[in-house]
Gaussian input, Z-matrix of N, CA and C with variables (Angstrom, degrees):
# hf/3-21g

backbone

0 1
 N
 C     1     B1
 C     2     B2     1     A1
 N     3     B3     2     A2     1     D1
 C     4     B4     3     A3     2     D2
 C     5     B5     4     A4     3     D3
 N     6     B6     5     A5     4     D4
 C     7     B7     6     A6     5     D5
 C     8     B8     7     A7     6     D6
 N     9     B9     8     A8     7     D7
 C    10    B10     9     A9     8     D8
 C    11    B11    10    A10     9     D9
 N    12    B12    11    A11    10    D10
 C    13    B13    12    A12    11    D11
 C    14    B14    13    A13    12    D12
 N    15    B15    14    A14    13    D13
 C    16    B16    15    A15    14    D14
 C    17    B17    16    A16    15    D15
 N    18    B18    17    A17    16    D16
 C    19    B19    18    A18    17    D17
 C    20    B20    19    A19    18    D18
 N    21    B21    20    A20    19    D19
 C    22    B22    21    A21    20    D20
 C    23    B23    22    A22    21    D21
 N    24    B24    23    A23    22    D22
 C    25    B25    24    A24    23    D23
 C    26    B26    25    A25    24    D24
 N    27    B27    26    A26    25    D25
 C    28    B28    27    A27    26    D26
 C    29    B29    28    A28    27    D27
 N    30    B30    29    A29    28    D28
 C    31    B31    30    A30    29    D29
 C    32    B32    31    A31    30    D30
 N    33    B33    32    A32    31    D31
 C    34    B34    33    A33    32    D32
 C    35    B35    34    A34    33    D33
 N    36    B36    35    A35    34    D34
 C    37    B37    36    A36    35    D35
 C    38    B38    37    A37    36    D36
 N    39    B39    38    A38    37    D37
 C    40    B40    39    A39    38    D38
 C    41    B41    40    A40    39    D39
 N    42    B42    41    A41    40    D40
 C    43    B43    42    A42    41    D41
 C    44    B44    43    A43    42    D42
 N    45    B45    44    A44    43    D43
 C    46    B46    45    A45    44    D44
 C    47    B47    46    A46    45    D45
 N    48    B48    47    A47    46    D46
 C    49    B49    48    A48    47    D47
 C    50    B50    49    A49    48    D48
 N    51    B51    50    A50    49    D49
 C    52    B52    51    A51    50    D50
 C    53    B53    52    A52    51    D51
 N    54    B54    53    A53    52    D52
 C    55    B55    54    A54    53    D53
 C    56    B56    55    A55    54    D54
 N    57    B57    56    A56    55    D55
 C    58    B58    57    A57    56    D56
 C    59    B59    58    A58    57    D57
 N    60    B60    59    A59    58    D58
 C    61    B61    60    A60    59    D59
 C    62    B62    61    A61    60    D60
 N    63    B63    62    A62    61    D61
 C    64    B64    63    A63    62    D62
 C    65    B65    64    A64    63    D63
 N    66    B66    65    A65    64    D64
 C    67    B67    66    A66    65    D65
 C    68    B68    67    A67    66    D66
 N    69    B69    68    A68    67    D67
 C    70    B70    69    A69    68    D68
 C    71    B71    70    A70    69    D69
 N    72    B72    71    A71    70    D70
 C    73    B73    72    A72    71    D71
 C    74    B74    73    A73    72    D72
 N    75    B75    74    A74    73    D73
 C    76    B76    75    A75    74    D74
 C    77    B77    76    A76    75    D75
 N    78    B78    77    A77    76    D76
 C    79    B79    78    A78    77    D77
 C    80    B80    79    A79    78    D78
 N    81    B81    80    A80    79    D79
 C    82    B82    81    A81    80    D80
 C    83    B83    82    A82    81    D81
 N    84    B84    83    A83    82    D82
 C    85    B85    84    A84    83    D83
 C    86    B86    85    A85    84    D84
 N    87    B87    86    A86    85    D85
 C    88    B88    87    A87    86    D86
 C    89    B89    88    A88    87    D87
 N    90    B90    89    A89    88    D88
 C    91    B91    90    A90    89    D89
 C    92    B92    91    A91    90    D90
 N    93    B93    92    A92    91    D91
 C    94    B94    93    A93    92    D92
 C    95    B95    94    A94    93    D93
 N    96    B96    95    A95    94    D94
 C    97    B97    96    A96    95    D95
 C    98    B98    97    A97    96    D96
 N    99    B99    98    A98    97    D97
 C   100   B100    99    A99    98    D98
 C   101   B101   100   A100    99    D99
 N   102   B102   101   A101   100   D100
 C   103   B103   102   A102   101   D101
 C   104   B104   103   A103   102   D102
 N   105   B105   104   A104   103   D103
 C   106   B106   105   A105   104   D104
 C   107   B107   106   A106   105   D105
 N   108   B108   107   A107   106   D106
 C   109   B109   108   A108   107   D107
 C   110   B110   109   A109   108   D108
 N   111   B111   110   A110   109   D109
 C   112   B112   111   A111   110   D110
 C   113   B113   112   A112   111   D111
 N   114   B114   113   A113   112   D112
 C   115   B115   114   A114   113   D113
 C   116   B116   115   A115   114   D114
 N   117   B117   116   A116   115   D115
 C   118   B118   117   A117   116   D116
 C   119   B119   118   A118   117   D117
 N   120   B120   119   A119   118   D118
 C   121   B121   120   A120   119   D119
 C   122   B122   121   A121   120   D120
 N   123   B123   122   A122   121   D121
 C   124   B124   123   A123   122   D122
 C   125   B125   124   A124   123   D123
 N   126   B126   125   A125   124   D124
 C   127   B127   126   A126   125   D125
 C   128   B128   127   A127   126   D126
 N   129   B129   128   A128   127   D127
 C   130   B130   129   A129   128   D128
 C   131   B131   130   A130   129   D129
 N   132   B132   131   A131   130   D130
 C   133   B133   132   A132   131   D131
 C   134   B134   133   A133   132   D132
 N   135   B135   134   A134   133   D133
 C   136   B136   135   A135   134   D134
 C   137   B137   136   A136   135   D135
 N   138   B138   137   A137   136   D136
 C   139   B139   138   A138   137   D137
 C   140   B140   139   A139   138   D138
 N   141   B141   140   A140   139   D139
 C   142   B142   141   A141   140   D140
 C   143   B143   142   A142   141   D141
 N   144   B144   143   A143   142   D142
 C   145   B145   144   A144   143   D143
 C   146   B146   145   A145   144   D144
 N   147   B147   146   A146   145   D145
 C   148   B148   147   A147   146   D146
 C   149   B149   148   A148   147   D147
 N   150   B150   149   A149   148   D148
 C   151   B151   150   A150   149   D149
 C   152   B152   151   A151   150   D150
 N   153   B153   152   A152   151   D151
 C   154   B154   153   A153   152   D152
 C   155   B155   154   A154   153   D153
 N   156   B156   155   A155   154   D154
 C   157   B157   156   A156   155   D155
 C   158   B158   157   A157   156   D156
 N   159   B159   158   A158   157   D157
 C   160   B160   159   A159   158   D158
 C   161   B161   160   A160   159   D159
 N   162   B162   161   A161   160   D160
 C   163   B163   162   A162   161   D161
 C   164   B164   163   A163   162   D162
 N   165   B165   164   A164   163   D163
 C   166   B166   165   A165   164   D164
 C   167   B167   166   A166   165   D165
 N   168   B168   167   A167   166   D166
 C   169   B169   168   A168   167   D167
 C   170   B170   169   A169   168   D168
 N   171   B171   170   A170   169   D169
 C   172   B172   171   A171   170   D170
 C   173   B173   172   A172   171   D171
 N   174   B174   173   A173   172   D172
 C   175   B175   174   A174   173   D173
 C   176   B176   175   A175   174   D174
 N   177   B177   176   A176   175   D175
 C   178   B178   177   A177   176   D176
 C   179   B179   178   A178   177   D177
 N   180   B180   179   A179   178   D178
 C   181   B181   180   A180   179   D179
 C   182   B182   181   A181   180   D180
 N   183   B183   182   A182   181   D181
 C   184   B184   183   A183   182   D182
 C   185   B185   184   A184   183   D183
 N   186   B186   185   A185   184   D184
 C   187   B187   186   A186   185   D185
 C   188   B188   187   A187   186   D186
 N   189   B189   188   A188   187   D187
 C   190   B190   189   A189   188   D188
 C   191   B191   190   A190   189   D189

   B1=1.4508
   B2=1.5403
   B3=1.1637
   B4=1.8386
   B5=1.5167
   B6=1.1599
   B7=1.7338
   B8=1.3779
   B9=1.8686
   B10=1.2544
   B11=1.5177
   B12=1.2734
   B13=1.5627
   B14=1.6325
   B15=1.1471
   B16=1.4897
   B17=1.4206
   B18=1.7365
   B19=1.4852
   B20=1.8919
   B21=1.0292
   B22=1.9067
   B23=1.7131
   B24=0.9495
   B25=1.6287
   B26=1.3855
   B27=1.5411
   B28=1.1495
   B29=2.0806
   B30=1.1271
   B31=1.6124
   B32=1.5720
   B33=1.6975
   B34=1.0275
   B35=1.4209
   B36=1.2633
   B37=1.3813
   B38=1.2833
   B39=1.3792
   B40=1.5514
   B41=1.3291
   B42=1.3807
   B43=1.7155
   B44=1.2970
   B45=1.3423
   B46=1.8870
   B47=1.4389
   B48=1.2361
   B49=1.6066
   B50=1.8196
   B51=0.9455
   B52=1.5235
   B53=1.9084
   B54=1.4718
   B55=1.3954
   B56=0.8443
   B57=1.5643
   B58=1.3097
   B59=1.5501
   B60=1.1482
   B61=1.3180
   B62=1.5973
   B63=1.4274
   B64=1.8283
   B65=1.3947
   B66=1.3301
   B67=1.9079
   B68=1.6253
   B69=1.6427
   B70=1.5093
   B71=1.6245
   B72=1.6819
   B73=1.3495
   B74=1.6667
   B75=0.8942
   B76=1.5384
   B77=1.6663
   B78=1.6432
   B79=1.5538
   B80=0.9718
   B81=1.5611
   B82=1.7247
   B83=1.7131
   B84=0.9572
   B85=1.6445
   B86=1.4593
   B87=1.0721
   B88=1.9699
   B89=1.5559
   B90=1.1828
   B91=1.0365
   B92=1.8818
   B93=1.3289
   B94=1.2602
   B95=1.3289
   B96=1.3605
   B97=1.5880
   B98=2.1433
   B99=1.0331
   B100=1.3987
   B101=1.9011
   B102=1.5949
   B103=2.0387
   B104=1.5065
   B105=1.2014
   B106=1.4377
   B107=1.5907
   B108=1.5078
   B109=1.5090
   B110=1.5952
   B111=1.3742
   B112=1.4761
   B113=1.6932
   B114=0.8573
   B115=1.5546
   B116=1.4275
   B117=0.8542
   B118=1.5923
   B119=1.7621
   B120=1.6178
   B121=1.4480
   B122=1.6170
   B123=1.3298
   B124=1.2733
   B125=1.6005
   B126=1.5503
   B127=1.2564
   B128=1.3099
   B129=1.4205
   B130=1.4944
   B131=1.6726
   B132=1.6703
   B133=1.3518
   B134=1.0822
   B135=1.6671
   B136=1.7642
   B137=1.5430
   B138=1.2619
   B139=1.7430
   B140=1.5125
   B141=1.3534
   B142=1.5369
   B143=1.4733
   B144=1.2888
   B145=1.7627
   B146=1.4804
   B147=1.2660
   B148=1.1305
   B149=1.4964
   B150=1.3008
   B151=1.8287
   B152=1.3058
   B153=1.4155
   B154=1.1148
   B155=1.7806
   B156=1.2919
   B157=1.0717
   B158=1.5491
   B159=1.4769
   B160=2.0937
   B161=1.8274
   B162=1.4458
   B163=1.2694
   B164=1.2392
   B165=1.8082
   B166=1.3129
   B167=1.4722
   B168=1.5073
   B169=1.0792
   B170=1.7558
   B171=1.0503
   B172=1.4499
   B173=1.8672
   B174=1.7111
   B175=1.9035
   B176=1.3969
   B177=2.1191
   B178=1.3551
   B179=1.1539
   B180=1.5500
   B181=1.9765
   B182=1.4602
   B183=1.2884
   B184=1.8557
   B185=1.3656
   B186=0.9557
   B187=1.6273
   B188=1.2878
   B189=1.7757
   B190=1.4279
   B191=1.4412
   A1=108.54
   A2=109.97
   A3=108.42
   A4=109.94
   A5=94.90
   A6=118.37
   A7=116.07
   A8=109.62
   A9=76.88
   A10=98.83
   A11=113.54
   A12=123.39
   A13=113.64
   A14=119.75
   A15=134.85
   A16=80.76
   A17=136.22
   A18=146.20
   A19=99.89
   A20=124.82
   A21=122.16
   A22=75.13
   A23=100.61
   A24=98.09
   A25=121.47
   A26=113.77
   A27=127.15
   A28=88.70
   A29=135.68
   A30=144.88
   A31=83.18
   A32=139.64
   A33=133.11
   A34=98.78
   A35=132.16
   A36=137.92
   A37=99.50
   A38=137.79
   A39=137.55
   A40=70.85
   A41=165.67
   A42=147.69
   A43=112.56
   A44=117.07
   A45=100.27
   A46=91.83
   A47=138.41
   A48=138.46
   A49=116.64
   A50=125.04
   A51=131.72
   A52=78.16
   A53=113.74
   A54=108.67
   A55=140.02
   A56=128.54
   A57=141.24
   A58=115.79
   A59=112.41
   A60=119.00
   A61=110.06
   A62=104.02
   A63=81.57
   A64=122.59
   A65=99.61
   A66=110.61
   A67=119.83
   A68=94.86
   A69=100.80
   A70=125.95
   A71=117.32
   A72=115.85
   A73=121.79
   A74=133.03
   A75=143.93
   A76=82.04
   A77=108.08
   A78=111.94
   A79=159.67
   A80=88.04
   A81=118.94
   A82=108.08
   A83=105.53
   A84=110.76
   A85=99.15
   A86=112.25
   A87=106.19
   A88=94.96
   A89=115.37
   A90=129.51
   A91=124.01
   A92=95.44
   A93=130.56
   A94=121.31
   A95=116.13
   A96=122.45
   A97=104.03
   A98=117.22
   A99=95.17
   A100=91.91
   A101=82.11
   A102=92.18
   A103=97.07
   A104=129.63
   A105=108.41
   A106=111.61
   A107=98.07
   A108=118.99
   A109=97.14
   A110=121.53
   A111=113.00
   A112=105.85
   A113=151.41
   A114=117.55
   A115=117.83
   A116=138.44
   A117=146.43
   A118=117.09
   A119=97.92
   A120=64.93
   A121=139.97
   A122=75.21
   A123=113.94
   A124=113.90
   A125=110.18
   A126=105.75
   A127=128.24
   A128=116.18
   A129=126.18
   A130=110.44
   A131=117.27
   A132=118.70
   A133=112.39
   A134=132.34
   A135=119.75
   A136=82.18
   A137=139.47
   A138=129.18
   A139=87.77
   A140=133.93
   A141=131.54
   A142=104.17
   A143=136.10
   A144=132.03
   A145=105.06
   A146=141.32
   A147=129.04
   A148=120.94
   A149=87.89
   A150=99.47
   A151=134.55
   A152=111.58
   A153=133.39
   A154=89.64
   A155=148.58
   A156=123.62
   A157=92.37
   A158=122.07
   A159=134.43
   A160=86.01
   A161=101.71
   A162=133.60
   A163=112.44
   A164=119.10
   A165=121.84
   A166=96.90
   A167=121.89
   A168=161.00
   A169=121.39
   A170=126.69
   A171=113.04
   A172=90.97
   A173=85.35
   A174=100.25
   A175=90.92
   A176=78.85
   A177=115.00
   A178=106.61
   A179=104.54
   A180=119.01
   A181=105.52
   A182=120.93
   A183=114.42
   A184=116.04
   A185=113.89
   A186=106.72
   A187=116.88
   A188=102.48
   A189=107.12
   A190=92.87
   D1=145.38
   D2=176.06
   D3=-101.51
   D4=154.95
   D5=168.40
   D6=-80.80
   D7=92.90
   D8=-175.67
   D9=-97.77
   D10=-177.44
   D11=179.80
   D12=-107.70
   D13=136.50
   D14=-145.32
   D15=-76.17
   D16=168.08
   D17=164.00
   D18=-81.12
   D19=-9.34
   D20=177.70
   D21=-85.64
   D22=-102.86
   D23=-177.60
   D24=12.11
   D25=-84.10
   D26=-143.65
   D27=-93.22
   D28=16.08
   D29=-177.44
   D30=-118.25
   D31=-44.02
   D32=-173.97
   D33=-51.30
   D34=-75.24
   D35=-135.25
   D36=-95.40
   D37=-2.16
   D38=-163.92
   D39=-117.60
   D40=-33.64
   D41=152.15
   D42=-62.35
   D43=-12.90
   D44=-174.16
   D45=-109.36
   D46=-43.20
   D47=149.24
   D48=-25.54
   D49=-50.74
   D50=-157.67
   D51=-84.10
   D52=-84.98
   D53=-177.44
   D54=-54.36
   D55=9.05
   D56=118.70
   D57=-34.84
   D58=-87.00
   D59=-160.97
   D60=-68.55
   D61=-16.21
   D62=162.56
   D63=-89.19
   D64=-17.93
   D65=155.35
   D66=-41.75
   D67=-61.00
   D68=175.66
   D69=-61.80
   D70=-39.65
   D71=155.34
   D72=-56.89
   D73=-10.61
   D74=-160.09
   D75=-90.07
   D76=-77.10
   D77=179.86
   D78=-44.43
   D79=-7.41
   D80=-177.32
   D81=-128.27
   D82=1.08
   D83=160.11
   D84=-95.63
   D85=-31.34
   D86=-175.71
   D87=-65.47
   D88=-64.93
   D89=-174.11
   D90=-23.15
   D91=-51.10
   D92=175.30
   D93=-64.19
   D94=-28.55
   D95=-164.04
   D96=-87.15
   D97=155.80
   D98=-176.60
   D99=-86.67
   D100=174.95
   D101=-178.98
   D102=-150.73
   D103=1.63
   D104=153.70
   D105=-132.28
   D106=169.00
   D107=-140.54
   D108=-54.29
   D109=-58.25
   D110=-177.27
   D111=-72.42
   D112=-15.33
   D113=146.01
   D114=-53.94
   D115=-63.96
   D116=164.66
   D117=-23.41
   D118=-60.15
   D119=137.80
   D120=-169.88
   D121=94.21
   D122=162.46
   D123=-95.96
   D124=-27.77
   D125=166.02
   D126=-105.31
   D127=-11.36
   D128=150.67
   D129=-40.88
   D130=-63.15
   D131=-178.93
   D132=-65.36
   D133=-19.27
   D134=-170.83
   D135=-84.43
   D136=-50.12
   D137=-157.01
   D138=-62.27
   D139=-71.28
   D140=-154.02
   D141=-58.12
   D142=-17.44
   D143=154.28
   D144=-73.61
   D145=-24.60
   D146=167.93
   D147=-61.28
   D148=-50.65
   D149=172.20
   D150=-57.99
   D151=-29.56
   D152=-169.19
   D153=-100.07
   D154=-9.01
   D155=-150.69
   D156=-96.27
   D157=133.26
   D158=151.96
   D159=-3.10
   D160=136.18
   D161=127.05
   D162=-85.15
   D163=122.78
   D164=162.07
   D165=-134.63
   D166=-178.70
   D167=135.92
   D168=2.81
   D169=76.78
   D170=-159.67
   D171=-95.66
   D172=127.89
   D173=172.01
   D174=-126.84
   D175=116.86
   D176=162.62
   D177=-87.21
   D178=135.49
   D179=177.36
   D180=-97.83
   D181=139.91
   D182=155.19
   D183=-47.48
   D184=154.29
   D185=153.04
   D186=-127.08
   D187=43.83
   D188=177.23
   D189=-112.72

């Protein structure tokens, strides 16, 4: 015979599962972001070379 699992049940843990893991994405984007001054900018100056970098000509190759 199987076990089945009641739908309160199984709506319980598919809400404590889901809000988990957007917990865990939340924590690891923090994680990720810089928080002291020379990272900051350090990434202020890498974007403003982006900005500043030539627009040219983009040649696309096959790769057939």
């Amino acid at each position: 015979m199987l076990n089945q699992i009641d739908p309160i049940t199984a709506d319980f843990l598919l809400t404590v599962i889901s809000s988990g893991a957007v917990l865990a994405c939340a924590a690891m984007t923090l994680l990720a972001l810089p928080w002291t001054d020379a990272e900051i900018a350090a990434t202020e100056a890498a974007a403003d070379r982006l900005l500043q970098a030539p627009v040219g000509r983009m040649q696309i190759r096959s790769t057939r």
